[in-house]
ZADRENNU-806972 format. One record per residue (C-alpha): residue number from 1; chain; x, y, z; residue in one letter. Coordinates in steps of 0.001 Angstrom, whole numbers, plus 524288, in hexadecimal, padded with zeros to 5 digits. Layout:
<tikes>
num; cadena; u; v; w; residuo
NUM; A; X; Y; Z; A
...
</tikes>
This chain:
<tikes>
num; cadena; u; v; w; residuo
1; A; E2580; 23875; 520C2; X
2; A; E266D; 236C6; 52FC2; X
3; A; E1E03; 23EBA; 5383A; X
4; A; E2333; 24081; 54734; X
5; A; E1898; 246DB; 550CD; X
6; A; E19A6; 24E70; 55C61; X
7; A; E12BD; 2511E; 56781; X
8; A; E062C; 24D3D; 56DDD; X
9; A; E0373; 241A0; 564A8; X
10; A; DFF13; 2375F; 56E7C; X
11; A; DF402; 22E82; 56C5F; X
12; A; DF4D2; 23098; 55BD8; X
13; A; DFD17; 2285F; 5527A; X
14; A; E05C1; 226AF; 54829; X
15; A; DF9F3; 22634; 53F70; X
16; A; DF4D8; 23342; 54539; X
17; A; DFFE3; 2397E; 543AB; X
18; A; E0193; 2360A; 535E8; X
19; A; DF3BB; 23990; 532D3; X
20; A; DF3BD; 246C5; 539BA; X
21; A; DFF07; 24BDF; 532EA; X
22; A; DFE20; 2472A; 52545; X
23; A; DF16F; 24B99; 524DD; X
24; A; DF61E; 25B3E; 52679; X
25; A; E01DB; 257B2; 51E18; X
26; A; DFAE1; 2516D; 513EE; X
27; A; DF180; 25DE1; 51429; X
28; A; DFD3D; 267F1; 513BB; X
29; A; E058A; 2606B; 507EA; X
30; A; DF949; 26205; 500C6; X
31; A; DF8CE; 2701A; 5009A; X
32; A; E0904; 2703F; 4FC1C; X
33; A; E04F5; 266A1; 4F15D; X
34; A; E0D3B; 25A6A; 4F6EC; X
35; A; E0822; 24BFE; 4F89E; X
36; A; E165B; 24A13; 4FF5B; X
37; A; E0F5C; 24285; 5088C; X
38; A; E0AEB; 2391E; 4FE80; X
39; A; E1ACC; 235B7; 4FA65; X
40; A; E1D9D; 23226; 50606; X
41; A; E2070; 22105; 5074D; X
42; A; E1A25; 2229A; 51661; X
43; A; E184A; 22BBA; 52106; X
44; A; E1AE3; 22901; 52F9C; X
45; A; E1684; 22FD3; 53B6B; X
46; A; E1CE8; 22C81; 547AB; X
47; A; E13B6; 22C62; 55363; X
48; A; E19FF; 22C40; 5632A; X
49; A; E0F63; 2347C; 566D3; X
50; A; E0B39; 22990; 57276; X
51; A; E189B; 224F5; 576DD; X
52; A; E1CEF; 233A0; 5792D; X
53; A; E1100; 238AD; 581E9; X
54; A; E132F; 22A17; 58A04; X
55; A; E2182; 22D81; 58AD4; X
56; A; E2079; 23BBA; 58B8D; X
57; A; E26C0; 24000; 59B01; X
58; A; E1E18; 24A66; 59C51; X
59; A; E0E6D; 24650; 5A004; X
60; A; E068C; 2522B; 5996B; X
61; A; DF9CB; 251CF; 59F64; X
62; A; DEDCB; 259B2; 5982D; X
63; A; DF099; 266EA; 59D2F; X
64; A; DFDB1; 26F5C; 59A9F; X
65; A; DFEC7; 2710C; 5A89B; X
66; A; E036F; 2645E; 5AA92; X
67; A; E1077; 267E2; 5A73F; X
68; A; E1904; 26B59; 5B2C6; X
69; A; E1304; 26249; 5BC67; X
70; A; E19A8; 25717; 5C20F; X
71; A; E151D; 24FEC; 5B414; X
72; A; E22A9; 25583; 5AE62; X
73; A; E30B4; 250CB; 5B219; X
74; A; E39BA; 25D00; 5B3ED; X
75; A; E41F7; 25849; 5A727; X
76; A; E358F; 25B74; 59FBC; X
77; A; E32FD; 268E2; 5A70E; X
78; A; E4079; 26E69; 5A39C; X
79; A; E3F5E; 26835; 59546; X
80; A; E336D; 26F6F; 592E3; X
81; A; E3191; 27A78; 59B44; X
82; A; E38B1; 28465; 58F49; X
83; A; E319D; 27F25; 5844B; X
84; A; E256D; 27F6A; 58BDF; X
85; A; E2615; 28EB6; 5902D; X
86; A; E2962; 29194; 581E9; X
87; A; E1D67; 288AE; 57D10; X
88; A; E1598; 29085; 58760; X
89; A; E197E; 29EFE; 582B6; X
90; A; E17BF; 298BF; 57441; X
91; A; E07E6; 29609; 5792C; X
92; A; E071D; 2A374; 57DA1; X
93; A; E098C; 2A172; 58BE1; X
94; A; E0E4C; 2AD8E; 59323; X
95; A; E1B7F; 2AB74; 599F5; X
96; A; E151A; 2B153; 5A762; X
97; A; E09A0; 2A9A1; 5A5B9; X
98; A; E14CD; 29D62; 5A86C; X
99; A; E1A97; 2A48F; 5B329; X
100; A; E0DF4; 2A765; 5BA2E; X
101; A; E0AD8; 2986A; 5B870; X
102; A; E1859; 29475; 5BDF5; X
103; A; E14A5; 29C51; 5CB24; X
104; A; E07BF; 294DF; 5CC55; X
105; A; E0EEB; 2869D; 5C7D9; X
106; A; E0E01; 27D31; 5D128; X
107; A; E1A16; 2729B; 5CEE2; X
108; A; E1D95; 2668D; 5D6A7; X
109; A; E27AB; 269B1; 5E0E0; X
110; A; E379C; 267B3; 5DC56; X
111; A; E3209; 26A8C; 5CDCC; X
112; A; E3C5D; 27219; 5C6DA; X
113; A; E3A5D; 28014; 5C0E0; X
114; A; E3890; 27C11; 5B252; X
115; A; E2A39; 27336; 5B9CB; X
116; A; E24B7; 27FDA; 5BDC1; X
117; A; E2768; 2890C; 5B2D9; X
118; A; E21FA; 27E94; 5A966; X
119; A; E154F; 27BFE; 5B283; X
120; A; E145D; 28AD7; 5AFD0; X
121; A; E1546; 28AA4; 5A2FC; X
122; A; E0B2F; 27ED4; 5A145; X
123; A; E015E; 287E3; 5A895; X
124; A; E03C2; 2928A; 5A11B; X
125; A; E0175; 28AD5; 594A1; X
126; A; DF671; 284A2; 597F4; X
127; A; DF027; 29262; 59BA8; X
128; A; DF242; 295E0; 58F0D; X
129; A; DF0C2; 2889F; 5860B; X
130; A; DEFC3; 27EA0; 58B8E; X
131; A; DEF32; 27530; 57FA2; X
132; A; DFB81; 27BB7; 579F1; X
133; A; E025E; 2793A; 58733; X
134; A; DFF5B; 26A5C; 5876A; X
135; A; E0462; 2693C; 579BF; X
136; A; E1108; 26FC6; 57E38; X
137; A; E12DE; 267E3; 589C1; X
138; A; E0F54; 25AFA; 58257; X
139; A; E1BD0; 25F3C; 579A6; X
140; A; E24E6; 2638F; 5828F; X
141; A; E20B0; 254AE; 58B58; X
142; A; E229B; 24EA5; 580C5; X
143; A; E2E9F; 2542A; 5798F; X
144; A; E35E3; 25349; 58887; X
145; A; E31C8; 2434C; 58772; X
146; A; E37E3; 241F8; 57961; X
147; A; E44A1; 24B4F; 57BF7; X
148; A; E46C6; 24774; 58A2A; X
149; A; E4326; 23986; 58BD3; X
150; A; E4C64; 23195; 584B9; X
151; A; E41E3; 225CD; 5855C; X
152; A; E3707; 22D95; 58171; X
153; A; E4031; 2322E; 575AD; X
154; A; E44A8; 22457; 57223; X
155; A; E3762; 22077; 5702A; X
156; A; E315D; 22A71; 569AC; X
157; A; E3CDC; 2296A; 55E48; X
158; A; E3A21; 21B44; 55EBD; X
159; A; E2D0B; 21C18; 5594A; X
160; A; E3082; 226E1; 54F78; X
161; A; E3E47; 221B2; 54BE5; X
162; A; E37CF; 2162D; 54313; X
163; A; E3256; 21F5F; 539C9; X
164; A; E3E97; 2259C; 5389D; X
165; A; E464A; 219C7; 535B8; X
166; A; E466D; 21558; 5264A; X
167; A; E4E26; 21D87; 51E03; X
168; A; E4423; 22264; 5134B; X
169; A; E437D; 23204; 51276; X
170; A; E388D; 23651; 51D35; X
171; A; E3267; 2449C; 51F2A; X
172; A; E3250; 246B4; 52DCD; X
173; A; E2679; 24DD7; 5339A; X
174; A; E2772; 25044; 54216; X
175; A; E2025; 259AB; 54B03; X
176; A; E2336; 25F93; 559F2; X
177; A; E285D; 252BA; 5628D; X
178; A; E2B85; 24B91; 55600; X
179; A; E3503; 25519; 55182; X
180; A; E3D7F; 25171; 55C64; X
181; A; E3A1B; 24180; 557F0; X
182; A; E3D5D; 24557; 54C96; X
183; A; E4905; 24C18; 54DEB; X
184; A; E4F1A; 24273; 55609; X
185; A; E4DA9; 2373E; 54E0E; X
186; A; E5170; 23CE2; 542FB; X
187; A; E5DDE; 24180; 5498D; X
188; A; E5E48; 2338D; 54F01; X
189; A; E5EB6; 22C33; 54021; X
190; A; E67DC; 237B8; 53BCB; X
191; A; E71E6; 234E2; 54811; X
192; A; E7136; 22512; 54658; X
193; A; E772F; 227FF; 537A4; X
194; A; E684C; 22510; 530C5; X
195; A; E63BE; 232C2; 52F0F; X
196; A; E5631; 23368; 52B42; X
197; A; E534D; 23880; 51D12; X
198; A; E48CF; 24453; 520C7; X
199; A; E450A; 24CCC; 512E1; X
200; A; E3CB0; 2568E; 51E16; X
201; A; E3C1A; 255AA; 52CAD; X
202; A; E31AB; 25E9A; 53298; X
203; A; E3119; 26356; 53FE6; X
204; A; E23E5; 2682C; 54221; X
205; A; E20D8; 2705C; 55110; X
206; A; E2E29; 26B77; 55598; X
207; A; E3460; 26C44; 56397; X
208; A; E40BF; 26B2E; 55E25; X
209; A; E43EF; 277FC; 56143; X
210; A; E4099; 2790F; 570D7; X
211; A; E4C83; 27A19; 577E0; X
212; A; E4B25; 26CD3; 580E8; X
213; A; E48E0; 264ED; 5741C; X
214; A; E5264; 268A2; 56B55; X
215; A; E5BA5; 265C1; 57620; X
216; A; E5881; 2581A; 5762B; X
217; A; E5E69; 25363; 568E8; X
218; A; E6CA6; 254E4; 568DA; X
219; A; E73D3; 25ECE; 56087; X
220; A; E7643; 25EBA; 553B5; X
221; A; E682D; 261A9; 5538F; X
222; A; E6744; 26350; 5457B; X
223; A; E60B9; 25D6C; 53835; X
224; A; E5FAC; 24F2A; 53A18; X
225; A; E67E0; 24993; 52E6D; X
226; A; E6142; 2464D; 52362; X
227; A; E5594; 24DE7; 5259B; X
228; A; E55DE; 257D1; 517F7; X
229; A; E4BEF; 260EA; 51DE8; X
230; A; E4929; 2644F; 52CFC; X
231; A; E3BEE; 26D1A; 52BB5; X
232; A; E3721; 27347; 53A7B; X
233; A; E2B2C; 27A05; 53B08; X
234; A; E23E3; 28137; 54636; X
235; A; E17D5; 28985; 54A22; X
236; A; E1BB8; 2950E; 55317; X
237; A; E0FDA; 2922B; 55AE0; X
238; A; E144D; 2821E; 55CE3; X
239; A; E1741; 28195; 56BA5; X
240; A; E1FC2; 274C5; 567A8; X
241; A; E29CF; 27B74; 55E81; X
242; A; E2D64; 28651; 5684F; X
243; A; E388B; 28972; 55DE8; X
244; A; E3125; 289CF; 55078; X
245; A; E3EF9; 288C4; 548BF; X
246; A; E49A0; 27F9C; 54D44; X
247; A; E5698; 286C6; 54C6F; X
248; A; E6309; 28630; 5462A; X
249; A; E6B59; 286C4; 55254; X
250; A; E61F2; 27AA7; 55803; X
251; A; E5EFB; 27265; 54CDC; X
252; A; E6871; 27665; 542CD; X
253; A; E660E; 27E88; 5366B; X
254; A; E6004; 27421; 52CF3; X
255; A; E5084; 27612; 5330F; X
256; A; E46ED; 27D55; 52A8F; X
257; A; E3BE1; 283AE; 53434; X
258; A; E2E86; 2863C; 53239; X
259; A; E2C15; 28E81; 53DD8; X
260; A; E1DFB; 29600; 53A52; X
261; A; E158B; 289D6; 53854; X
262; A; E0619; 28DCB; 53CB1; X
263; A; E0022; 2837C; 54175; X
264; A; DF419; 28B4E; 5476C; X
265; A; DF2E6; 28F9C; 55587; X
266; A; DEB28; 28286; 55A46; X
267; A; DF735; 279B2; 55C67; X
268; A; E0424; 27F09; 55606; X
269; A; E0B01; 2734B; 5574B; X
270; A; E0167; 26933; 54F9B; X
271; A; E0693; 261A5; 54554; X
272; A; DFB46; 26679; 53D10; X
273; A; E0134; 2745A; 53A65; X
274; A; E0DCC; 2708E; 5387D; X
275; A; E096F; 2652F; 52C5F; X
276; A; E00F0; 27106; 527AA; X
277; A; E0C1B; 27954; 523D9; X
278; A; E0D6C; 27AF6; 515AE; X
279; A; E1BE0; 27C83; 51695; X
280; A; E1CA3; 26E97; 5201C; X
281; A; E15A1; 26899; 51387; X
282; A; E1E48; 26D87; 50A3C; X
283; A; E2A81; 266EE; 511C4; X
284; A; E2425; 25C08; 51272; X
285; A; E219E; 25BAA; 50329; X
286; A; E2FC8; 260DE; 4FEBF; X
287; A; E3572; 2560F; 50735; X
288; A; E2F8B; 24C71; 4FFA6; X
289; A; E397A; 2443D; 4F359; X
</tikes>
């Protein structure tokens, strides 16, 4: 099994990783009666957690009103300026609460349209939740570094790739940012003629759907090869997968979707919830030989 995190994972490990998920997974086969865990020859978990905040183009500082300042290039403000008004009205954010804030935002002179309206949006955001916000900003930063910076991409898939590269059978766990790792390295393997042999790939609190990141893989945008089951699953309430289920006419029609996952009102987009579901488990356990 590979596991292939997301978001906000500076300053941890591949240990910590490893340690924080199996323990909820181990907890949740349990109850379904598995040891699937226990077959397995070796589990992985990838860790770029410290090379993407370094690399990431867009310096969050601790408040959500950061975003919008002269901190952002204008590549990043028109990348995430309509995921991040959707994220907003998903927090509960009134849409004239943002356009009260974007007459009061102050933006350097000669910044475009798409700087102001997302300076509004920050302030309405961090009216409302400001922990929420920072989380949403952290993933839209980060997801514009991975999709936009070739570098940045390049080296994030060159510390996951190795775990990806003997041929033995291997369940693929990946959650928000490292569904999009994910996904492109295992369209990557399947496009240099070595498809990778994937029983279950899971896409837990996934991105894949917002607009500006499913544009940046190339069509067919489909089933990597030799992956037997694509499973996508998604709380309502998780700012990160703005669309829940990924669909047919963007990723083809061979993705089952979880979309009414309840991972508690705290942080909808942990890891925890997700590895809690009893139906995640039971994936996990049927994709076993």
């Amino acid at each position: 099994m590979i596991l292939v995190h997301g978001i906000a994972q500076e300053g941890k490990s591949e240990e910590n990783i490893r340690e924080e998920w199996l323990g909820t997974l181990r907890q949740n086969l349990a109850g379904v009666g598995s040891d699937a865990l226990d077959r397995l020859s070796r589990i992985d978990a990838a860790f770029y957690g410290d090379l993407l905040a370094h690399l990431s183009s867009l310096r969050l500082e601790d408040e959500a009103v950061a975003l919008g300042t002269d901190e952002g290039s204008n590549d990043f403000d028109e990348f995430a300026v309509g995921p991040f008004e959707e994220m907003a009205l998903m927090l509960g954010v009134a849409r004239e609460a943002i356009e009260a804030e974007n007459g009061r935002a102050a933006v350097p002179m000669g910044a475009g349209p798409h700087k102001r309206w997302l300076k509004a949006i920050a302030l309405a955001v961090e009216a409302v939740s400001p922990f929420h916000g920072r989380i949403a900003l952290r993933a839209l930063g980060q997801a514009h570094t991975y999709v936009r910076n070739h570098y940045a991409h390049d080296e994030v898939n060159g510390r996951v790739r190795p775990l990806l590269e003997d041929d033995e059978p291997a369940i693929v766990v990946s959650h928000s940012l490292g569904t999009l790792v994910s996904y492109s390295l295992l369209r990557e393997f399947a496009a240099n003629g070595r498809p990778r042999s994937v029983p279950l790939w899971l896409t837990l609190g996934s991105p894949l759907g917002i607009d500006v990141i499913r544009k940046g893989f190339a069509k067919p945008r489909v089933r990597p090869a030799d992956v037997a089951r694509w499973l996508n699953a998604a709380d309502p309430e998780d700012f990160v997968a703005l669309r829940e289920a990924l669909a047919e006419k963007d990723y083809g029609p061979d993705v089952e979707n979880l979309s009414d996952v309840e991972n508690g009102q705290a942080n909808p987009h942990a890891i925890a919830g997700y590895l809690s579901d009893v139906r995640i488990a039971q994936a996990i356990a049927d994709a076993m030989p």
